[in-house]
N, C-alpha and C positions, 0 to 999 in steps of 0.2 A: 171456562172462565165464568158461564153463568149463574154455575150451581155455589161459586165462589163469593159472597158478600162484599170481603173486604178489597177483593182486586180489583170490584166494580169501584169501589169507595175512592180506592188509590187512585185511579182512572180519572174519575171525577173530580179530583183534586189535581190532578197532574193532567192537563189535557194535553200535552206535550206526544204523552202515548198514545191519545186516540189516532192520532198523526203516524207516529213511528206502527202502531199495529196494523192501520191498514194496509199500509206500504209493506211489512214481511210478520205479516201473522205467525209463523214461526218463529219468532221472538220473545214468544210467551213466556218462556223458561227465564230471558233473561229479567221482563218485567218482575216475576216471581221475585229473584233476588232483590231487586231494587225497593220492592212491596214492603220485605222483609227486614230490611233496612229502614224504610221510612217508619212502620210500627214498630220497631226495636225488638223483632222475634230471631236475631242475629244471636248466637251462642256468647260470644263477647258484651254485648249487652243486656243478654238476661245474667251473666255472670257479677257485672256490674250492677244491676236493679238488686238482684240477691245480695250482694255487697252492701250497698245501700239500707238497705233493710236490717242486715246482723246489723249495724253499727248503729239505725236506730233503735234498735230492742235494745242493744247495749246501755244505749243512754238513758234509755226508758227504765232498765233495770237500775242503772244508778241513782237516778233521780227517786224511785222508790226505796231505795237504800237511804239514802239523805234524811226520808222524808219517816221513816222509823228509829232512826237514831235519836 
């Protein structure tokens, strides 16, 4: 975890965990996911942010279309 930036960061915003890791240090895996979740690097949410993004190029595309007519 230390060579990890962002789980210390997560940690640090969640002190919930400092609690729960000392108690079963092997738990790490499950922090991971939770990590994962809270920065939005979940496959479901990067599919969403990419979502996001095609439909603003889209509008972006149209507004330059408007804007040459």
């Amino acid at each position: 975890m230390q060579q990890r930036e962002d789980l210390w960061v997560f940690v640090r915003k969640n002190p919930e965990w400092y609690r729960y890791l000392s108690r079963e240090p092997a738990s790490i895996k499950e922090m991971e996911v939770y990590a994962k979740t809270f920065y939005g690097k979940t496959i479901p949410q990067r599919l969403e942010k990419t979502q996001q993004n095609v439909q603003m190029i889209r509008l972006l595309m149209e507004m330059a279309g408007a804007w040459n007519d």
